[in-house]
C-alpha positions as MATLAB code, in Angstrom:
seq = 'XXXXXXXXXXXXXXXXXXXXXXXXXXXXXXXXXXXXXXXXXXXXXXXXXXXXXXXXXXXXXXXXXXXXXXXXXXXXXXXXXXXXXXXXXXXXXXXXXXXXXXXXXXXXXXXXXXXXXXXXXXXXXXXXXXXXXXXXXXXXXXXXXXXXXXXXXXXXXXXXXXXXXXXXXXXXXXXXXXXXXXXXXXXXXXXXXXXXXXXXXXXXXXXXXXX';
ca = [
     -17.337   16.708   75.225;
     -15.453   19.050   77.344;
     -14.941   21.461   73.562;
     -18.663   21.067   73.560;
     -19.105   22.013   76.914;
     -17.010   25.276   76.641;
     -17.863   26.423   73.272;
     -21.809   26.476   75.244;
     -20.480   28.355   78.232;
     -18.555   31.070   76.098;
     -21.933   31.463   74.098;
     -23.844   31.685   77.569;
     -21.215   34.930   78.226;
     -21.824   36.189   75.102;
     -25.735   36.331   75.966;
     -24.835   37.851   79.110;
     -22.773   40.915   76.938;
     -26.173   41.217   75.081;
     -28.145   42.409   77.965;
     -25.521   44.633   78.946;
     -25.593   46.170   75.473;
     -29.105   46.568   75.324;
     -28.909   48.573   78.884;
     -26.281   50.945   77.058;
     -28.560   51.334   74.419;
     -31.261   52.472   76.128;
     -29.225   55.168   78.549;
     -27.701   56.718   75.063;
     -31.349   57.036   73.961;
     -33.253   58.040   77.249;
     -29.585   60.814   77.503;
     -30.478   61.779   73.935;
     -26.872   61.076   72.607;
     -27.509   60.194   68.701;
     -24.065   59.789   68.217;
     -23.174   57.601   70.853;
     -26.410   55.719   70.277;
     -25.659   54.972   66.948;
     -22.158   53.762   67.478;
     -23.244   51.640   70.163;
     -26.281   50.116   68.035;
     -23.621   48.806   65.364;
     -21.830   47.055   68.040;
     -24.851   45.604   68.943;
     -26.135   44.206   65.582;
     -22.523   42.906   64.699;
     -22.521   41.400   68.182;
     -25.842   40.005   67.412;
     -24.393   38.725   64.529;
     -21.614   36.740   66.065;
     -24.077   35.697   68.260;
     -26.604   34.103   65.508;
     -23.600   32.721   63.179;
     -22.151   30.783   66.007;
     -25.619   29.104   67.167;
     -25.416   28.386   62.967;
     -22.508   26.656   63.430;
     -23.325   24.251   66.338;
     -25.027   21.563   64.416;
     -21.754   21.210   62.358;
     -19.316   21.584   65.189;
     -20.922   18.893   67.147;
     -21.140   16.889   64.416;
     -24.728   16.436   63.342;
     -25.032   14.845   60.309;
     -28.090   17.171   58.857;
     -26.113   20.149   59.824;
     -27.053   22.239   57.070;
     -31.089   21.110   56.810;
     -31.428   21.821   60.985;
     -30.097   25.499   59.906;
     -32.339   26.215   56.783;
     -35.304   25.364   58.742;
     -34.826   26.866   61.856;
     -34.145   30.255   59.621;
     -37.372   29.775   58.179;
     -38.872   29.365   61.698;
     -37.382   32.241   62.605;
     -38.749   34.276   60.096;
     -42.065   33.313   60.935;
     -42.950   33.320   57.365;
     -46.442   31.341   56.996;
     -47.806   29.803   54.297;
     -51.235   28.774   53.818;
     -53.907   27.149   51.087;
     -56.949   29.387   51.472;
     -60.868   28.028   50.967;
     -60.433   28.594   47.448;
     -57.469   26.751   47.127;
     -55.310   29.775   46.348;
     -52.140   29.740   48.264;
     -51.061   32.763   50.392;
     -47.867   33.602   52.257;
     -47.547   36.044   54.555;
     -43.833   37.653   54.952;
     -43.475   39.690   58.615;
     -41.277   41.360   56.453;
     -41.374   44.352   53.427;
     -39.087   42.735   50.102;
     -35.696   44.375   50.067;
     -34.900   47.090   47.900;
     -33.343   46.140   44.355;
     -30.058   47.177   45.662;
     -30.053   45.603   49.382;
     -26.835   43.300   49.689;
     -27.579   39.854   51.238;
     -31.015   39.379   50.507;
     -30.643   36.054   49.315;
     -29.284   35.003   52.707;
     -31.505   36.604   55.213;
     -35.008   36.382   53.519;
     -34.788   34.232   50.393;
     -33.232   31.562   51.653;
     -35.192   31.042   54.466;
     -38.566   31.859   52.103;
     -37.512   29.439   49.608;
     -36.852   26.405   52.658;
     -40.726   27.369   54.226;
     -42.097   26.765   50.404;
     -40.083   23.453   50.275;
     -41.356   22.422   53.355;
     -45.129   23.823   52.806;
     -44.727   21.636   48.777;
     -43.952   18.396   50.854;
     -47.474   18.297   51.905;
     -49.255   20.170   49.125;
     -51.354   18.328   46.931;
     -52.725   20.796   44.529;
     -51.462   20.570   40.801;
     -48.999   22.888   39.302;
     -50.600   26.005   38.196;
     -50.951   26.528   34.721;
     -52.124   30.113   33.875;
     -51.752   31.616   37.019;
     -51.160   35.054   38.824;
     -49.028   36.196   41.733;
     -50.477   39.376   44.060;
     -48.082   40.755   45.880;
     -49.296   43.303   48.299;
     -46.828   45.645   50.114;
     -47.830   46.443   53.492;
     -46.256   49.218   55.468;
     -46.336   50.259   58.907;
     -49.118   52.874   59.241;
     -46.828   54.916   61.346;
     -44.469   55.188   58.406;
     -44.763   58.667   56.503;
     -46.304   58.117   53.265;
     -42.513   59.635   51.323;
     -40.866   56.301   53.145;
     -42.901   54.055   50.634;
     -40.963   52.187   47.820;
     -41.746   52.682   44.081;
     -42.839   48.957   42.909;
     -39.994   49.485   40.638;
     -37.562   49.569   43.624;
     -38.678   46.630   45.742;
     -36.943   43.243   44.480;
     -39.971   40.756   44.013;
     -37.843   38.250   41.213;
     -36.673   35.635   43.683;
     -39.442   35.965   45.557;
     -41.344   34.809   41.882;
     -38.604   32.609   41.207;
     -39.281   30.517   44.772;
     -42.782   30.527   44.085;
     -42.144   29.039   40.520;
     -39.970   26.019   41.649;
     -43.201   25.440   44.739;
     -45.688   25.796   43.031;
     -45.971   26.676   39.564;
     -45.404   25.140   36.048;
     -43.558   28.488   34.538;
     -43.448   31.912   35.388;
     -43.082   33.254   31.813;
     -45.410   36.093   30.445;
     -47.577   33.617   28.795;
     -48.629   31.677   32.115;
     -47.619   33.639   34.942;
     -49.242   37.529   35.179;
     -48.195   39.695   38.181;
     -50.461   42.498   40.757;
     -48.832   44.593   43.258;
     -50.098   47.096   45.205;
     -49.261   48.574   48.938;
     -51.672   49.441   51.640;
     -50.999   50.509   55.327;
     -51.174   48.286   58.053;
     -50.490   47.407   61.508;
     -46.984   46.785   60.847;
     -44.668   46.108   58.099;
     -45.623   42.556   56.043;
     -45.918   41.257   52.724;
     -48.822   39.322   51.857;
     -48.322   37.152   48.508;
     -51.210   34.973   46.932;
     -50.959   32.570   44.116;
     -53.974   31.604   42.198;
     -54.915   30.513   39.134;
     -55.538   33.938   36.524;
     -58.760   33.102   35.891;
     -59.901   33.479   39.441;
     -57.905   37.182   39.674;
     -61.536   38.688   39.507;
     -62.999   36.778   42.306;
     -59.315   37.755   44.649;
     -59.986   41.341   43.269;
     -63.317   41.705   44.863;
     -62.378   39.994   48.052;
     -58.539   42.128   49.054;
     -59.507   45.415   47.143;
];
């Protein structure tokens, strides 16, 4: 108890050496000190870091025995990724994020993963069929402050795993034959992507409703 107990308190000084951190942040920027601000903000994020991976670690250190479920879904949670059956029983989920770049590093642990847990969870309740012929939209949606040269070709955004979670939810393949894919991009209030799954033959009736 007492490892427990001190583990918790050097965690609770860590916190403390985030708001400190965050203070320094914002005198480098207010100063206008790029340099310095930019060092400092990479300390941050790996502090951050430590900060996150140790809270992942608690369940296991203190010995609960669904360690690694408790930390799947409390990613997902904290993605606030939402998933949805619409009135026409399409499904949509709605990302408060944009999908990585083809190239990004560590994609499959910081949105995947915790995308592919929320359709898990969201299939334990879902009572539609498998989709036969169906048809994925994905819809890019970037911050309307963003310059218009910031936005991704499709061709550079990474939308396969995203496909391949939706396949093992909800879907009976995702070949060419059965599975067709839309994307577009549109600006919005902030950065999101918006994903809907629906059988192809209703495509016209989504069309008319989101373009």
């Amino acid at each position: 108890m007492s490892n427990m107990k001190d583990e918790l308190n050097k965690q609770a000084t860590r916190i403390q050496e985030n708001g400190k951190m965050i203070e320094q942040l914002n005198g480098f920027y207010e100063n206008r000190q790029p340099e310095l601000f930019n060092a400092a903000l990479i300390n941050y994020i790996a502090h951050c870091e430590r900060l996150a991976i140790n809270a992942r670690n608690y369940p296991a250190l203190f010995g609960h025995r669904d360690a690694v479920q408790i930390v799947e879904e409390s990613l997902a949670d904290a993605h606030e990724i939402i998933i949805r059956t619409t009135s026409e029983n399409w499904i949509n989920i709605q990302m408060p994020s944009l999908c990585p770049g083809a190239a990004t590093k560590y994609k499959k642990l910081f949105l995947y993963s915790p995308l592919l847990n929320a359709l898990n969870r969201f299939a334990e309740d879902y009572t539609g069929q498998r989709m036969g012929e169906s048809i994925i939209a994905i819809r890019h949606i970037y911050d309307r402050k963003r310059s218009i040269g910031l936005m991704r070709d499709q061709d550079n955004v990474d939308v396969k795993t995203v496909v391949d979670s939706i396949k093992v939810a909800f879907l009976k393949d995702d070949n060419g034959f059965l599975c067709s894919h839309y994307y577009d991009a549109k600006f919005g209030e902030k950065n999101m992507t918006d994903i809907y799954v629906l059988p192809r033959s209703d495509f016209g009736d989504w069309w008319e409703k989101h373009c």
